[in-house]
VOGU-3710 file (C-alpha; in Angstrom, 3 decimals, decimal comma):
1> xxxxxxxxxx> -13,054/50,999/9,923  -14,343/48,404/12,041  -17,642/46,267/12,121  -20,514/48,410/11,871  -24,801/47,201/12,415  -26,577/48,646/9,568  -30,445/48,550/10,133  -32,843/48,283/7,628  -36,635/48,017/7,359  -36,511/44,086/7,320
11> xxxxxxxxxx> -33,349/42,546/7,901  -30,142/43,973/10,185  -26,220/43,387/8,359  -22,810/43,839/9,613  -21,117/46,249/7,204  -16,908/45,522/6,787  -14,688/48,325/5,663  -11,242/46,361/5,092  -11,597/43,379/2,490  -8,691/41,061/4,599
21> xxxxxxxxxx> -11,557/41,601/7,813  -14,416/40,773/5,279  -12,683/37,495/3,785  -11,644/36,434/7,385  -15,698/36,030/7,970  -16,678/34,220/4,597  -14,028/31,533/5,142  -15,397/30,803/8,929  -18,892/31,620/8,444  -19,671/31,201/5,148
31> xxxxxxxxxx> -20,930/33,604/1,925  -24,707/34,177/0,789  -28,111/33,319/3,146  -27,558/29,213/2,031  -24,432/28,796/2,230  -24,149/30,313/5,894  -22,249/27,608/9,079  -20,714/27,333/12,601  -17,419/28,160/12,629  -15,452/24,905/12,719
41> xxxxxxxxxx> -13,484/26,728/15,487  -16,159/27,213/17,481  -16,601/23,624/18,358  -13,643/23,432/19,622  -13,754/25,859/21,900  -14,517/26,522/25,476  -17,672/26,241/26,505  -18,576/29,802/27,531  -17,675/30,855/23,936  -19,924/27,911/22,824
51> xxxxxxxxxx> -22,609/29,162/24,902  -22,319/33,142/24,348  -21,919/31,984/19,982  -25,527/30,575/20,771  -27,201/33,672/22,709  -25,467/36,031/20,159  -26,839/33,868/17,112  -30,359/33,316/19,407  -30,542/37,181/20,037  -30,262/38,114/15,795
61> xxxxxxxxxx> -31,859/35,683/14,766  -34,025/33,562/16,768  -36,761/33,567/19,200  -38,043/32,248/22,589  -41,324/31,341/23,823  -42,787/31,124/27,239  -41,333/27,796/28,704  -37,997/28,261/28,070  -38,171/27,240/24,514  -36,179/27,894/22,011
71> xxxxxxxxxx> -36,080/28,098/17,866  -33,705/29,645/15,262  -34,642/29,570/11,402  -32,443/29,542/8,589  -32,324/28,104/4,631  -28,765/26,699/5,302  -29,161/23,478/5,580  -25,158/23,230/7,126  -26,035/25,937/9,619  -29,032/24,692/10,736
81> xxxxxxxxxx> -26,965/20,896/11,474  -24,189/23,028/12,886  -26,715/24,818/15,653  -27,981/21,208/16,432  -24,859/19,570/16,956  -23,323/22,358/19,147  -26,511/21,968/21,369  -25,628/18,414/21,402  -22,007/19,124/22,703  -23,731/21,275/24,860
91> xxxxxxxxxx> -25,989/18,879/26,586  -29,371/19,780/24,890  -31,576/17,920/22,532  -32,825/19,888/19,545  -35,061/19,023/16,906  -34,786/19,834/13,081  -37,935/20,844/10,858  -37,936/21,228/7,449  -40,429/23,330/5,571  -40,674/23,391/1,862
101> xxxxxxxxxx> -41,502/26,849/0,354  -42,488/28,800/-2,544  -39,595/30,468/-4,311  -41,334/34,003/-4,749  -42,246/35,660/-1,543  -43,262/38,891/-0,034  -41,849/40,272/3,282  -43,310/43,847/4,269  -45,014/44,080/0,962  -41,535/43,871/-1,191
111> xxxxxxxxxx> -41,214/40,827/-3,476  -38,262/38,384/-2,834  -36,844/35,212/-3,901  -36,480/32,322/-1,660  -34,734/28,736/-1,243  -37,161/26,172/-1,114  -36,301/24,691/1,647  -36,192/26,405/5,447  -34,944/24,357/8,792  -35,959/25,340/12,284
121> xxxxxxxxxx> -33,932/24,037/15,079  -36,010/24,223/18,253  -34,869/22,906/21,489  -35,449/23,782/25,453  -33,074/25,128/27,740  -34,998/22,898/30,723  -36,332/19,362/29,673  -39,920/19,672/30,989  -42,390/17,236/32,002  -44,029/16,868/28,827
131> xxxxxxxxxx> -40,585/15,860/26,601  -39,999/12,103/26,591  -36,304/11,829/26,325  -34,242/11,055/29,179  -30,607/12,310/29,568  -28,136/9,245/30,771  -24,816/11,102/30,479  -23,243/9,837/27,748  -26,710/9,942/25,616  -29,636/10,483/25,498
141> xxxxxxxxxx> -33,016/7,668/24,761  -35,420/9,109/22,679  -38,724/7,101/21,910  -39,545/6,478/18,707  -42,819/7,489/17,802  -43,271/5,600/14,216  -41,049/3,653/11,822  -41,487/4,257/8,365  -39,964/3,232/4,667  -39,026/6,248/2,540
151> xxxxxxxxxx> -37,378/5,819/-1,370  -34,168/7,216/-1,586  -32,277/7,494/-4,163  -28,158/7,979/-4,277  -25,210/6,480/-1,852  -25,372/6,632/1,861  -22,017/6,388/3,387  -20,172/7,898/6,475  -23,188/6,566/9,041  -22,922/6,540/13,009
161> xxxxxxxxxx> -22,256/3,204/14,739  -24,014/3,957/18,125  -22,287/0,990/20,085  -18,338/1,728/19,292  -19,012/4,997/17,886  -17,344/4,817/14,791  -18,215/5,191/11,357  -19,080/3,236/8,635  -17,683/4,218/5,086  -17,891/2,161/1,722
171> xxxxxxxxxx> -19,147/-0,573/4,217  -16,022/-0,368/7,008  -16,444/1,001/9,946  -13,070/2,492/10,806  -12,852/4,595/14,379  -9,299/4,546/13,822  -9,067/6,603/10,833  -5,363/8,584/10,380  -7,161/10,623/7,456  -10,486/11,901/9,327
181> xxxxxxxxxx> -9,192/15,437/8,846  -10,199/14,321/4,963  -12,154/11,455/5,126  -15,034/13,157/7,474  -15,341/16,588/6,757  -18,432/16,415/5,151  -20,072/15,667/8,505  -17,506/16,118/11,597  -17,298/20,002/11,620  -14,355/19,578/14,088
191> xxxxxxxxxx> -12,174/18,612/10,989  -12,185/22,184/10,460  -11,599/21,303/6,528  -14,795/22,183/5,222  -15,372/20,751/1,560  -14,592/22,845/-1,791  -16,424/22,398/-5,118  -14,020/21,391/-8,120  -14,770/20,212/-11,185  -13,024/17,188/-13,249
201> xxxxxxxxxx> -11,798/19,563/-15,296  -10,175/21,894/-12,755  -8,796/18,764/-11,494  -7,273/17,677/-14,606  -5,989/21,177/-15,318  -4,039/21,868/-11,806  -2,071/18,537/-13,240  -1,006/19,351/-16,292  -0,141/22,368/-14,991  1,615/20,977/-12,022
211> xxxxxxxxxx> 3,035/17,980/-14,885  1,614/15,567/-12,310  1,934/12,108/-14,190  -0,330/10,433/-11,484  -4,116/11,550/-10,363  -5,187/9,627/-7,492  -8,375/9,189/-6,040  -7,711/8,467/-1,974  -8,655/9,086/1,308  -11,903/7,828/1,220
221> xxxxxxxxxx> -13,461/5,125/-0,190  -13,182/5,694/-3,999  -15,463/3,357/-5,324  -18,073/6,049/-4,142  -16,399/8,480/-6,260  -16,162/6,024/-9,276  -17,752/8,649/-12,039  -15,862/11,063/-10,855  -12,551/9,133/-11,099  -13,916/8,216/-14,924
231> xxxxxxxxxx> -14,241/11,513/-15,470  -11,079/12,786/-14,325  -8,592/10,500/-15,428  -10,860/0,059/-2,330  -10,643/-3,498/-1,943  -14,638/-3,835/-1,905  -15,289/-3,403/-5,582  -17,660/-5,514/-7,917  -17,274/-6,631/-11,554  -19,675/-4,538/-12,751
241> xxxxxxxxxx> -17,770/-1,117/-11,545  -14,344/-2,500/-12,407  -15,332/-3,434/-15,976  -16,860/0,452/-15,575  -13,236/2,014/-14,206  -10,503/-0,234/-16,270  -10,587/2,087/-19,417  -9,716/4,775/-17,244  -8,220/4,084/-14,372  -4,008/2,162/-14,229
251> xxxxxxxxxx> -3,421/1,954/-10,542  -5,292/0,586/-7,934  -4,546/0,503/-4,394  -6,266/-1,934/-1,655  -6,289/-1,662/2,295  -6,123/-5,121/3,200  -6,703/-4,332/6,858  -6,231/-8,202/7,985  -6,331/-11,854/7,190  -9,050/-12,857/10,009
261> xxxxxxxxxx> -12,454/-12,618/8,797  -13,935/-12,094/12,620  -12,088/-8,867/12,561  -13,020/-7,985/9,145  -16,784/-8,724/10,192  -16,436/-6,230/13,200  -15,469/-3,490/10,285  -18,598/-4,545/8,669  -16,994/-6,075/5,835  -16,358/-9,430/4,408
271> xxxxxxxxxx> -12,654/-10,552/4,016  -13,697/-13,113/1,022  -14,825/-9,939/-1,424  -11,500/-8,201/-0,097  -9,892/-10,944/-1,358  -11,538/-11,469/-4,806  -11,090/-8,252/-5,463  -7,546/-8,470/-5,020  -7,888/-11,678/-7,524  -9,951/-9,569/-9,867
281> xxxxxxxxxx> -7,702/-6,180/-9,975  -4,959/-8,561/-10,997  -6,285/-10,447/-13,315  -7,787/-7,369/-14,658  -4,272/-5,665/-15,691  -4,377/-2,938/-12,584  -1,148/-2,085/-11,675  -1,838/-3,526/-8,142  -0,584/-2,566/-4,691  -1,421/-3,588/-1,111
291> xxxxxxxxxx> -1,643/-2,197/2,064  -1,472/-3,188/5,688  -2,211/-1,228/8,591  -0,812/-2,638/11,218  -2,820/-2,224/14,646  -1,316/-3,738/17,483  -3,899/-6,090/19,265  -5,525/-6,686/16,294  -3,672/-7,854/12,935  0,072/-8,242/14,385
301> xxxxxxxxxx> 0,659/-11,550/14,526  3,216/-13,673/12,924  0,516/-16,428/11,981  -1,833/-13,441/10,415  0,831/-11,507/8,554  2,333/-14,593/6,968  -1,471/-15,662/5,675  -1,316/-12,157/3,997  1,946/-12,689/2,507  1,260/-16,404/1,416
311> xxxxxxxxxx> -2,144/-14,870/-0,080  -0,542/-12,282/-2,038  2,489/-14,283/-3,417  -0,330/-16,805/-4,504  -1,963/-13,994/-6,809  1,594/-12,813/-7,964  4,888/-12,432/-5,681  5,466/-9,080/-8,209  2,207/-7,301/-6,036  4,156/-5,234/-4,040
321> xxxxxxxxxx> 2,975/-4,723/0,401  3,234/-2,191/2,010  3,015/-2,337/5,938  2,471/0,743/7,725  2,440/2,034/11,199  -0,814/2,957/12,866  -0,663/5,844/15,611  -3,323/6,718/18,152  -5,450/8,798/16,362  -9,568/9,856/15,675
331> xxxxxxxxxx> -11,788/8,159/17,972  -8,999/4,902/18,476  -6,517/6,520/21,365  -6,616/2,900/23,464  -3,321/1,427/22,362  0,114/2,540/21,353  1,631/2,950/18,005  3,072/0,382/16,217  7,145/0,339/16,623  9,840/0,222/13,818
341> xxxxxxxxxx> 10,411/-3,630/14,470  6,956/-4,672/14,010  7,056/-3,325/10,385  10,528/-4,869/9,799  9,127/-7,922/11,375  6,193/-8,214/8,762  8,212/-6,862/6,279  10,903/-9,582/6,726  7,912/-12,009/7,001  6,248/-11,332/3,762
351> xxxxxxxxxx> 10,295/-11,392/2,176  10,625/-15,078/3,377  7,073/-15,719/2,040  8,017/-15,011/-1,190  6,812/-11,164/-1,988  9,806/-9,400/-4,149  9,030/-5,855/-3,126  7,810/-4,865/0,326  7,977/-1,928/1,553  7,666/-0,102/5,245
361> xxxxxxxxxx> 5,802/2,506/5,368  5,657/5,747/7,686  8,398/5,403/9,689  11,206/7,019/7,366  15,170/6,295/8,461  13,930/3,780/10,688  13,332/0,614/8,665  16,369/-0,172/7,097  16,505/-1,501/3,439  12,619/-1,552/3,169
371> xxxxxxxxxx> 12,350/2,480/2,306  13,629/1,186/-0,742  13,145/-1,222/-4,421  15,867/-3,711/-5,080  16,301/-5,517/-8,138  15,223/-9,291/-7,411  17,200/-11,140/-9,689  20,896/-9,356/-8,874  19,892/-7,000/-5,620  20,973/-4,043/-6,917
381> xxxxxxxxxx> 19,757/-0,738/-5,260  16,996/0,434/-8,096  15,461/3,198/-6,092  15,866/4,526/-2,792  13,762/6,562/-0,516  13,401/8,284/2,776  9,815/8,654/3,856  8,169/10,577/0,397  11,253/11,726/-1,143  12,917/10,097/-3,685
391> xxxxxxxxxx> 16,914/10,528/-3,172  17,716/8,100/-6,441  15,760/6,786/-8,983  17,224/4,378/-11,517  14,825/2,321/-12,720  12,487/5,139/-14,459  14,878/6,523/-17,251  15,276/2,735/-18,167  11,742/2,201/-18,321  11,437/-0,233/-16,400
401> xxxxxxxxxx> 14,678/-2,352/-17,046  17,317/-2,958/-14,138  20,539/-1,056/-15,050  22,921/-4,046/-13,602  21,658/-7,306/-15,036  18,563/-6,225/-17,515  15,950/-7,788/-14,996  12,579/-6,429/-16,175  11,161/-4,517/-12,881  6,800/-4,462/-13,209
411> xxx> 5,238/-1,539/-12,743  4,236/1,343/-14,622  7,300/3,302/-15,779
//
């Protein structure tokens, strides 16, 4: 049995027959009045399915007033950000109101419960005389009306940067991010990944069960994510959460994403607290590792790599680098991919600098020897690699301890 309009005195549902059909539409539209959204699909497609998604959703549950204007209502807060950014792709300008409200309600003389919260998206399909923005193309200039201080309380993270349009996260602004599909669905709907709720428990269970040693905390700035990582088991830490993760937390990876502080600056960060932090992690007792993306154009020279290299071998020559490729990708398409020799150039670089265990990253069965951990006292093959998997391992039933020549090999085994 197919979709079928039920009406009833004050609201209008869609009644499903098969469950398969009825699941399909919770996982692209969402379950329950607040937890209703766009379809992440629906932003990226055509136009004329953008448009007709609109009039259908405008037709059930919206309205229009003389003028050409135009206003929908909802208490999902994701839906009602959803409807405003399609208008945006769309060309239009819509504004967002939100209206607090009492819980208890009547509608038609029958008593219901309500969120507290409703947003109305209102926007024209004509700008008119009487609207102040203009339309330039690319964007659109908006006055502002009043500036105003409000408290706020909590992290603010993953913020527009109008000029470059990129996006600013743990205090980097990174437009060249290879892990947006993770890193940004909480506000790019075109990720198509919308978030799931789990708990540290849940977390904690699927690795026993899955007899994961390791729990890692990635993808995203985790210093933003710190009690959570506490509870469960980036290079711009302070002391003070450090101190607060060290109980908890053994391994600790840092994106050291150059050795020029200029560059660093136009991320929005400081390459000094990178650094300290690096200082700190070690001195600490974090099993610390490094890693470089290399961007051509931006951090592949010989004079920057070798400052890396000579930096890290100053902390301990035992940290192990990793240098990795980066591909066009996100909203940073402007340049090519870095090539297999770069990395084996930097990796040979930070070798004559000193470092005992580099590594090249993300280009696997094209790097040569650097897939791989050697022994540095007798060179003996200890573990090797291509790309993630592990073909021989011979270091970890040893704990630790080279089988040829008893060399203790750091790290956590």
């Amino acid at each position: 049995m197919g979709p079928q309009e039920v009406r009833r005195s004050t609201t209008t549902a869609i009644t499903i027959g098969k469950s398969s059909l009825a699941l399909l539409f919770r996982a692209l539209c969402g379950k329950g009045a607040a937890g209703k959204r766009v379809p992440a699909q629906i932003f990226a497609a055509d136009t004329s399915v953008q448009e007709a998604f609109l009039e259908a959703y405008l037709e059930g549950d919206g309205h229009e007033y003389p003028g050409g204007k135009f206003s929908v209502t909802t208490v999902s807060r994701e839906l009602a950000y959803g409807v405003a950014l399609l208008l945006l792709c769309l060309g239009r300008l819509p504004s967002i109101y939100v209206a607090a409200v009492g819980a208890e309600g009547r509608i038609q003389g029958r008593p219901v419960h309500r969120q507290l919260e409703q947003f109305t998206v209102v926007w024209y399909r004509e700008r008119g005389a009487a609207q102040k923005w203009r339309d330039v193309g690319k964007h659109f200039l908006i006055p502002v009306k009043s500036v105003a201080l409000q408290p706020f309380d909590g992290y603010v993270y993953n913020l527009e940067v109008e000029d470059e349009h990129t996006y600013l996260a743990g205090f980097f602004a990174v437009k060249n991010c290879h892990n947006a599909l993770t890193s940004q669905a909480l506000r790019d709907p075109m990720m198509g990944v919308p978030p799931q709720d789990v708990t540290p428990a849940e977390i904690a269970d699927l690795a026993q069960r899955h007899r994961a040693r390791i729990l890692t905390s990635t993808y995203n700035e985790p210093l933003i994510t710190s009690e959570w990582a506490r509870e469960v088991f980036r290079g711009n830490a302070t002391p003070e959460v450090l101190d607060y993760l060290r109980p908890w937390v053994d391994l600790y990876k840092v994106d050291l994403k150059g050795f020029d502080d200029k560059h660093y600056r136009k991320l929005g960060g400081v390459l000094a607290t990178v650094l300290e932090t690096i200082q700190r992690l070690h001195h600490m007792g974090f099993w610390l590792e490094v890693v470089t993306l290399i961007v051509p154009g931006f951090n592949d020279t010989d004079v920057e790599l070798r400052d890396i290299a000579r930096f890290l071998v100053s902390v301990s020559p035992d940290i192990p680098w990793h240098v990795t490729a980066f591909h066009p990708d996100y909203k940073m398409t402007d340049r090519d991919g870095t090539t297999a020799q770069t990395l084996l150039r930097a990796a040979e670089l930070g070798v004559g600098e000193g470092l005992r265990y580099v590594y090249a990253g993300n280009l696997p069965g094209r790097v040569g020897p650097f897939e791989n951990t050697y022994c540095p006292s007798c060179r003996a093959l200890l573990i090797e690699r291509v790309g993630y998997t592990i073909l021989r391992d011979l270091v970890t039933p040893g704990r630790g301890v080279c089988p040829s020549c008893s060399a203790r090999i750091p790290g956590r085994w």
